[in-house]
ChimeraX commands (.cxc) that place a marker at each C-alpha (Angstrom):
marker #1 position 0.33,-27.58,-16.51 radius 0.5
marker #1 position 2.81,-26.49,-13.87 radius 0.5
marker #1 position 2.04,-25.37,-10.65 radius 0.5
marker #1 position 1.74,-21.65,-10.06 radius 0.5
marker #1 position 4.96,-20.67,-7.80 radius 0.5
marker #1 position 3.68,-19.49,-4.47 radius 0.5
marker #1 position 3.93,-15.52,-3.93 radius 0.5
marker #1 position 5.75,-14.66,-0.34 radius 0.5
marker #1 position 5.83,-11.08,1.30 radius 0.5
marker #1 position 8.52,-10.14,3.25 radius 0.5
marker #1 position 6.27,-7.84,5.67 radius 0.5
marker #1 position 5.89,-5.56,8.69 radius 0.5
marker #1 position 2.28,-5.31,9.95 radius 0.5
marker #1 position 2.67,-1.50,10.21 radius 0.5
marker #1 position 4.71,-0.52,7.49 radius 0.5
marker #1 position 2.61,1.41,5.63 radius 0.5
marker #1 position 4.01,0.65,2.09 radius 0.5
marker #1 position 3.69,-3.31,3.19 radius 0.5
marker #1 position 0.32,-2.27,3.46 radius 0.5
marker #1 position -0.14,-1.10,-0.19 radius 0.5
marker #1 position 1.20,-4.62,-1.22 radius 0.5
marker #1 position -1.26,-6.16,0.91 radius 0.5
marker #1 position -3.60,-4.72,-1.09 radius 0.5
marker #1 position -2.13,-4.88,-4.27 radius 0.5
marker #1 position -2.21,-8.80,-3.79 radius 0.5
marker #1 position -5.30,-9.13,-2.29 radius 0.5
marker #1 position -7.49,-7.36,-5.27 radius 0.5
marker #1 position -5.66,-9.25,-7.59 radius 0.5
marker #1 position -6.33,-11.89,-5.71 radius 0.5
marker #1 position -2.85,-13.58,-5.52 radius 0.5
marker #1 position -2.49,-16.24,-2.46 radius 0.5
marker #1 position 0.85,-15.54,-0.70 radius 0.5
marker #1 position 2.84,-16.32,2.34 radius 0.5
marker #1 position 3.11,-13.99,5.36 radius 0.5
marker #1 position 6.71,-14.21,6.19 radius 0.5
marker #1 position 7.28,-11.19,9.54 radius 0.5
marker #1 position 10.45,-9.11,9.53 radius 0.5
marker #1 position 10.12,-7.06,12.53 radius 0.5
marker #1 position 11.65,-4.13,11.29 radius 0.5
marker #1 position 12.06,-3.01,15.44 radius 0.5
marker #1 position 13.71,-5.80,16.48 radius 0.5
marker #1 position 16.05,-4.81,13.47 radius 0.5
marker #1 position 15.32,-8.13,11.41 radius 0.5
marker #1 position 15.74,-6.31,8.50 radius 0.5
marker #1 position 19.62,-6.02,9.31 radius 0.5
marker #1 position 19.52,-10.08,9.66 radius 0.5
marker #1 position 22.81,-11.60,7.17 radius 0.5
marker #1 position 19.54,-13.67,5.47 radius 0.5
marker #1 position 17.35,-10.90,5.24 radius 0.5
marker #1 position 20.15,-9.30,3.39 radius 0.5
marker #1 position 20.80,-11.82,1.25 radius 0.5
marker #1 position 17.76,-11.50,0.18 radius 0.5
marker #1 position 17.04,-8.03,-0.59 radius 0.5
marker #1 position 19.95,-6.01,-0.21 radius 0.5
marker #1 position 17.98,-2.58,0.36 radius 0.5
marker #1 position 17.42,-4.17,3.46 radius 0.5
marker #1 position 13.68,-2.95,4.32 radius 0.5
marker #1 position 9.96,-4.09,3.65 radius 0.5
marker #1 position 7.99,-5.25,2.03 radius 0.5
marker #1 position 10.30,-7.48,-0.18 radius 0.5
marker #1 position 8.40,-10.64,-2.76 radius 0.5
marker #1 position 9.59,-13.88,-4.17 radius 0.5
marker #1 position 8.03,-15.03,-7.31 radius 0.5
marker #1 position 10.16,-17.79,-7.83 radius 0.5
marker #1 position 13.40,-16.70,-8.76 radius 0.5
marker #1 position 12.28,-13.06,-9.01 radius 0.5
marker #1 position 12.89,-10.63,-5.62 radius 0.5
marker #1 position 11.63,-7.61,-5.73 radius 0.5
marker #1 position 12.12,-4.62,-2.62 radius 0.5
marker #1 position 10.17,-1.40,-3.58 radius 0.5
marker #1 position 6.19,-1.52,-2.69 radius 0.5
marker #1 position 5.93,0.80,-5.98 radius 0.5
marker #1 position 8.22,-1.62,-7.97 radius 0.5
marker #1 position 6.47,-5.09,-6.53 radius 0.5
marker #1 position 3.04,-3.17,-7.52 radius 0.5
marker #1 position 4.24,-2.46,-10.97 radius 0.5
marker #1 position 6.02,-6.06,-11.05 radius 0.5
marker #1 position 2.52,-7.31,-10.11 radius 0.5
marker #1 position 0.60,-5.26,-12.77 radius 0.5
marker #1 position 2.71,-7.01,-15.47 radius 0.5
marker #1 position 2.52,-10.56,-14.49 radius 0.5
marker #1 position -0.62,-10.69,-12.78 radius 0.5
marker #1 position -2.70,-8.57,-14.87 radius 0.5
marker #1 position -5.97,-9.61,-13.70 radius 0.5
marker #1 position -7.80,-6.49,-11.88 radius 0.5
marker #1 position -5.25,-4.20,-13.41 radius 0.5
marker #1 position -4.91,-0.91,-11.16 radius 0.5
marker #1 position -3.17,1.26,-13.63 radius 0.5
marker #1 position -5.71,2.98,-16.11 radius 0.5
marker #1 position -5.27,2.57,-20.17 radius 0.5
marker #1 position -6.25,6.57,-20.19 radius 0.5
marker #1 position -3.34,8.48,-20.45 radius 0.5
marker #1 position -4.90,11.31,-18.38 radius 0.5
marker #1 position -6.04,8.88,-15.11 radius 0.5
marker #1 position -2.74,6.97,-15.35 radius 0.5
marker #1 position -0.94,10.31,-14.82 radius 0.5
marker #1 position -3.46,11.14,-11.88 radius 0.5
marker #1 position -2.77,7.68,-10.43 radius 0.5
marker #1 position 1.14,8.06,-10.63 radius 0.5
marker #1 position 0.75,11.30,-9.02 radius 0.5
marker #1 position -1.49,10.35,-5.93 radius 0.5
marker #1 position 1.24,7.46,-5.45 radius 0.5
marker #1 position 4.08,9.64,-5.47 radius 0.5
marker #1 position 2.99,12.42,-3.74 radius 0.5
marker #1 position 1.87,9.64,-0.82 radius 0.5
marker #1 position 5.62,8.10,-1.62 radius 0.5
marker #1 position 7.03,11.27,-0.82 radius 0.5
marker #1 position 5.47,11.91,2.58 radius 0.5
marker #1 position 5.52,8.78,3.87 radius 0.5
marker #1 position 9.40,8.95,3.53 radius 0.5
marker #1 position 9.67,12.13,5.87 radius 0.5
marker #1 position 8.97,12.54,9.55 radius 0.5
marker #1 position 5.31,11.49,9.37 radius 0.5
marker #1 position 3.54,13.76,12.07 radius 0.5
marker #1 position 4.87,16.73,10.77 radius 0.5
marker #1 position 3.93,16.27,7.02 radius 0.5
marker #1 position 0.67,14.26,7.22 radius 0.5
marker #1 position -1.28,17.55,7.14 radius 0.5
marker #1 position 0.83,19.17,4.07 radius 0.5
marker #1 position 0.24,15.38,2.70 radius 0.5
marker #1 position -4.02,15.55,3.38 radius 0.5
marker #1 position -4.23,19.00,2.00 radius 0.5
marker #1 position -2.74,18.64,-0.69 radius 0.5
marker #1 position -4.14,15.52,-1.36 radius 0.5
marker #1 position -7.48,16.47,-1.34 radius 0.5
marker #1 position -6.93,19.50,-3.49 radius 0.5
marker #1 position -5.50,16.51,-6.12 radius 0.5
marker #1 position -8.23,14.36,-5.83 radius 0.5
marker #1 position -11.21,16.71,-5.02 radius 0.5
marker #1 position -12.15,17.28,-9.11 radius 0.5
marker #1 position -11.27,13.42,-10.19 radius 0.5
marker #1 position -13.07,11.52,-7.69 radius 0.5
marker #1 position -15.85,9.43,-7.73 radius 0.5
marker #1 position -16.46,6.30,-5.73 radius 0.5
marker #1 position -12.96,5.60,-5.61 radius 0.5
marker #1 position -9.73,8.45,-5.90 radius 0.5
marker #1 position -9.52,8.27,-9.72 radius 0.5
marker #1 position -13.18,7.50,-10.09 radius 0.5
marker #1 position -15.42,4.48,-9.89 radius 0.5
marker #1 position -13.00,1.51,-9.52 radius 0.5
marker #1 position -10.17,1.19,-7.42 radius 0.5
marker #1 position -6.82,1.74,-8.79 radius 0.5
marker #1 position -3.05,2.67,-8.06 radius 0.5
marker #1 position -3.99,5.96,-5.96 radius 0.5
marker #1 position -6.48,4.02,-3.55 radius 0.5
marker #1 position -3.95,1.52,-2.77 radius 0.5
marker #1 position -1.41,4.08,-2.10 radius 0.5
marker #1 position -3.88,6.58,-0.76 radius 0.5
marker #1 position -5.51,4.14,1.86 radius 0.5
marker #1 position -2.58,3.44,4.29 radius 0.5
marker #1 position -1.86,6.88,4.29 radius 0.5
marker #1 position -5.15,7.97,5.49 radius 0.5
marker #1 position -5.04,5.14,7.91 radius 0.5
marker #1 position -2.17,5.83,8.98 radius 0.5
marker #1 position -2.60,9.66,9.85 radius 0.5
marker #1 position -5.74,8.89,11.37 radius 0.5
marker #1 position -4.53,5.85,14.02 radius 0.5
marker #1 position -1.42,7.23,14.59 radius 0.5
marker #1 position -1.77,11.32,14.78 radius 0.5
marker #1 position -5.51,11.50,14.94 radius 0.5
marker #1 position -5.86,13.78,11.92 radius 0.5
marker #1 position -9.37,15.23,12.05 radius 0.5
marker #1 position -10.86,14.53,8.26 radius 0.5
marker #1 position -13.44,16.87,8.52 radius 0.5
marker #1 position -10.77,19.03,7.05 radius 0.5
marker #1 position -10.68,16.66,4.09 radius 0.5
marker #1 position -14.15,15.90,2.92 radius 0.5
marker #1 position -12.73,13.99,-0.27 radius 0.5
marker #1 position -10.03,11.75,2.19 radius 0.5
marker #1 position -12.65,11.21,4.82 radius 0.5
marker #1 position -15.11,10.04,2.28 radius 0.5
marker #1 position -12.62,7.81,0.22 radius 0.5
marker #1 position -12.26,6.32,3.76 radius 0.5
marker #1 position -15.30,5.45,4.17 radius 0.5
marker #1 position -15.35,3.85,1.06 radius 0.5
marker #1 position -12.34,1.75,1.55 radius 0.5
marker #1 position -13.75,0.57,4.77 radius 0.5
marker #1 position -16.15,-1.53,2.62 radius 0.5
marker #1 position -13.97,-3.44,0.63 radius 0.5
marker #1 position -12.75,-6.83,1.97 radius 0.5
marker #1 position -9.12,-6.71,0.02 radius 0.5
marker #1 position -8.20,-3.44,2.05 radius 0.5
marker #1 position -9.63,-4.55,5.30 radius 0.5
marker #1 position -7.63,-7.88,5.09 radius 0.5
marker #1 position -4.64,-6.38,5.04 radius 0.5
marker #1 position -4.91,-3.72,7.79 radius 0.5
marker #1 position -2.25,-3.87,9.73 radius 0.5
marker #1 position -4.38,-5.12,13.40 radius 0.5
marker #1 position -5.02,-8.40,10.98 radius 0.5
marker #1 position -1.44,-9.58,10.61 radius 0.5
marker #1 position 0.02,-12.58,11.96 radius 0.5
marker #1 position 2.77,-10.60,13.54 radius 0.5
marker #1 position 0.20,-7.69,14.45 radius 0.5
marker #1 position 0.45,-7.73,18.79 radius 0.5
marker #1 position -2.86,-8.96,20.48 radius 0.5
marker #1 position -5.19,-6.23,21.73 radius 0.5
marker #1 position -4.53,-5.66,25.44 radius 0.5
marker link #1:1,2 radius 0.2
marker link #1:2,3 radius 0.2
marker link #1:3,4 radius 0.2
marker link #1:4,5 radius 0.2
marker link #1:5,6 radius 0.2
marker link #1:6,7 radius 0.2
marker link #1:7,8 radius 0.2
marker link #1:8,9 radius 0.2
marker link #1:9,10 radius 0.2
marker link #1:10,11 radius 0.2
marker link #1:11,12 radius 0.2
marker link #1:12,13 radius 0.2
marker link #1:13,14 radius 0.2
marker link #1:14,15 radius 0.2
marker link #1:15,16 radius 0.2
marker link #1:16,17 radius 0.2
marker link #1:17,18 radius 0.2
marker link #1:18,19 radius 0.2
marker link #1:19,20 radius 0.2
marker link #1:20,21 radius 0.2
marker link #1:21,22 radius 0.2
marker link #1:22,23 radius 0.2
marker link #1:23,24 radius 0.2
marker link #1:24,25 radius 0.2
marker link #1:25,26 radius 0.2
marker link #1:26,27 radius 0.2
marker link #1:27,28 radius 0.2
marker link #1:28,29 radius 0.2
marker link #1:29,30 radius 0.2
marker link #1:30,31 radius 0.2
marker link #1:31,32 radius 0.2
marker link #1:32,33 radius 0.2
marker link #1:33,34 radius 0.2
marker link #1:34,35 radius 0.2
marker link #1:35,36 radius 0.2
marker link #1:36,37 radius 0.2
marker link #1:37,38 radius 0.2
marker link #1:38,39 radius 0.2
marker link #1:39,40 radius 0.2
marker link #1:40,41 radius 0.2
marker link #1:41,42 radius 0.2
marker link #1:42,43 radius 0.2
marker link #1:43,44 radius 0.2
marker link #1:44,45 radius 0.2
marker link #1:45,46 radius 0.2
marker link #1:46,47 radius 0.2
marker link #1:47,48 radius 0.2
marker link #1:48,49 radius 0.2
marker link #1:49,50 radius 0.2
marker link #1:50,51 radius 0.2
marker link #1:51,52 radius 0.2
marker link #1:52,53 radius 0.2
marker link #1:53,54 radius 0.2
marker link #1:54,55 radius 0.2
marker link #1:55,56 radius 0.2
marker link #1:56,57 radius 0.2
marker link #1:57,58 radius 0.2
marker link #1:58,59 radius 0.2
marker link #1:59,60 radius 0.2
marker link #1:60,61 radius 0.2
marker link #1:61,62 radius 0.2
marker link #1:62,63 radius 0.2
marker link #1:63,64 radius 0.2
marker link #1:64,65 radius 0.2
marker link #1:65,66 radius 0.2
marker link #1:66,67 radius 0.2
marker link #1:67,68 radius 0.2
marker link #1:68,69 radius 0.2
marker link #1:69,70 radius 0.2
marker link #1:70,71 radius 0.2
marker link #1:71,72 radius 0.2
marker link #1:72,73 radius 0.2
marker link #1:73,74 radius 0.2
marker link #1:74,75 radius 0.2
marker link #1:75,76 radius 0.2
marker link #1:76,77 radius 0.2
marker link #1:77,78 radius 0.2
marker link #1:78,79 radius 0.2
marker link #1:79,80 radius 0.2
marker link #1:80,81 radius 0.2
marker link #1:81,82 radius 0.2
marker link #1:82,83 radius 0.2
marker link #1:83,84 radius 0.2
marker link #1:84,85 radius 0.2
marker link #1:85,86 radius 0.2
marker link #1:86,87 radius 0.2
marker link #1:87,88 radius 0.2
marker link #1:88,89 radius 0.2
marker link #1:89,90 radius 0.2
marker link #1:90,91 radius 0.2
marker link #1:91,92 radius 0.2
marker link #1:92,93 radius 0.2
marker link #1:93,94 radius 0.2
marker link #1:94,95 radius 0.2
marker link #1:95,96 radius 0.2
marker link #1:96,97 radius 0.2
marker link #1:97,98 radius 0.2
marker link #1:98,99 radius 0.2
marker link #1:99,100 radius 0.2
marker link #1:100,101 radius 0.2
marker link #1:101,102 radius 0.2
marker link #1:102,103 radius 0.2
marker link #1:103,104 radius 0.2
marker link #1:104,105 radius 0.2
marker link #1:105,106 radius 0.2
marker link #1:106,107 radius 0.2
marker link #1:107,108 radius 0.2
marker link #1:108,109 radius 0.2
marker link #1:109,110 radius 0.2
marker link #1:110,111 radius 0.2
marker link #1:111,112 radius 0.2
marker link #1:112,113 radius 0.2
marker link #1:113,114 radius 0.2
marker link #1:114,115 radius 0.2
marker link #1:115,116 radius 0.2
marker link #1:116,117 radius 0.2
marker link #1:117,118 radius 0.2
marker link #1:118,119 radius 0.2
marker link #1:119,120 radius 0.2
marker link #1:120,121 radius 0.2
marker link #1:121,122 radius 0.2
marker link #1:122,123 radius 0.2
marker link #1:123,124 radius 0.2
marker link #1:124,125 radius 0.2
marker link #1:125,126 radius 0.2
marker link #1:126,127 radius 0.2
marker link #1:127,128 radius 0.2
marker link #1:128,129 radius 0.2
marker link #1:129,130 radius 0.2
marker link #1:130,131 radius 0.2
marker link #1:131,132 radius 0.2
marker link #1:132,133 radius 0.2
marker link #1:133,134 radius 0.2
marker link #1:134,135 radius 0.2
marker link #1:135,136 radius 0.2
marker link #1:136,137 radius 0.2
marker link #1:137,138 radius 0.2
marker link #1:138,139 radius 0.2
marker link #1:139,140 radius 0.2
marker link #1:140,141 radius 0.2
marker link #1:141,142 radius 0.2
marker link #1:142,143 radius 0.2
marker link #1:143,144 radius 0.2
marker link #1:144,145 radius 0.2
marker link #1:145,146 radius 0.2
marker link #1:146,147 radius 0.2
marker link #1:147,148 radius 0.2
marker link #1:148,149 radius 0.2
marker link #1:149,150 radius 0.2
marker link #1:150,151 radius 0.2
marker link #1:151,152 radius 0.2
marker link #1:152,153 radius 0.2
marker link #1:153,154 radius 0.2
marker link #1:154,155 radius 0.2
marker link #1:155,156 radius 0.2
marker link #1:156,157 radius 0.2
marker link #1:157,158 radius 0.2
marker link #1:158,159 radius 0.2
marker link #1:159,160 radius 0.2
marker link #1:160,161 radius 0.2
marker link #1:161,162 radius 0.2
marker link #1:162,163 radius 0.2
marker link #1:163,164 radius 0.2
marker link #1:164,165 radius 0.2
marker link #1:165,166 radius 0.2
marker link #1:166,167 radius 0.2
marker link #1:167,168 radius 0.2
marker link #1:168,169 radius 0.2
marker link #1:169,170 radius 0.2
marker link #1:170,171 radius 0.2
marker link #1:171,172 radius 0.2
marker link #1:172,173 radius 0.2
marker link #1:173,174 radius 0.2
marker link #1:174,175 radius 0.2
marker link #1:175,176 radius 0.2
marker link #1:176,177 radius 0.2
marker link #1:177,178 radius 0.2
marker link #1:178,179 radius 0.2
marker link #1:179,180 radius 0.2
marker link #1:180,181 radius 0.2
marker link #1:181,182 radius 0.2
marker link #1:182,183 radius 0.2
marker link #1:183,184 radius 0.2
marker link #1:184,185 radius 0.2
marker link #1:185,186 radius 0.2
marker link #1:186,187 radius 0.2
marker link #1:187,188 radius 0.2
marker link #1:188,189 radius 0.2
marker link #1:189,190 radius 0.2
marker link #1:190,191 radius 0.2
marker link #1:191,192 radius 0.2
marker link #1:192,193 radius 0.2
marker link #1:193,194 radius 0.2
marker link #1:194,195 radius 0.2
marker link #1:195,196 radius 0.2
marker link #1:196,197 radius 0.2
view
């Protein structure tokens, strides 16, 4: 049998939708290379870079001959191929819940962060505050928690958003903080993460 062709992530350690991939992989368990693009240093713009993925941002993978540059579109890509751990339910009802919690995170994350993570938490946990159970969509992790737990950890390192206000968020928190595949790929545990001072 031929060898499996090694995954590689084109990533920034705080992108947030690098992030989702991270976790994507790492609950499907796929080994990968770390390849950095330091998206403030503007490595993104690089000639190669470009070749690469013409959209020109992160996260970007290479399955062989396949490049894909969309976190929603490598997660889907990933789904198919790799369908071990699948993250998208077979119910037509959850899938549609699980859609939802990624776009509505999609659609926040692309505006100016500190002014919309609120509007994103609120609604948010008006979403998820009838579906949940262990997990956003219920008692395994799916789609929404890997789209839902950057965003949380994101409005909580970088704007200090106080959860209390979101019982549901703060607890779905909690429970991601328990699971090695999203604590691997928090964005302090990157190779191209800076050291603590």
């Amino acid at each position: 049998m031929a060898e499996p062709t090694k995954l590689t992530l084109y990533s920034y350690w705080w992108s947030t939708c690098s992030q989702r991939v991270r976790i994507a992989l790492n609950i499907k368990g796929l080994e990968y290379e770390y390849k950095a693009v330091n998206i403030l240093k503007g490595d993104h713009f690089d000639p190669e870079f470009e070749k690469l993925n013409p959209m020109k941002y992160v996260p970007a993978l290479v399955d062989g001959d396949t490049v894909i540059g969309d976190s929603f579109a490598i997660i889907l890509y990933l789904e198919d191929k790799y369908p071990q751990h699948p993250l998208l339910p077979q119910d037509p009802k959850k899938k549609a819940l699980n859609l939802q919690v990624n776009l509505l995170g999609s659609k926040y994350s692309q505006l100016e962060y500190s002014t919309s993570s609120e509007s994103s938490c609120t609604a948010l946990e008006k979403l998820l505050k009838e579906h949940a159970g262990k997990y956003a969509t219920g008692d395994e992790v799916q789609l929404a928690d890997v789209f839902l737990e950057p965003q949380i950890y994101a409005g909580l390192a970088r704007f200090q958003i106080d959860m209390s206000l979101y019982p549901t968020l703060a607890r779905l928190n909690d429970a991601y903080n328990e699971l090695p595949a999203f604590q691997a790929a928090l964005p302090q545990r990157q190779p191209d993460a800076p050291s603590p001072s």
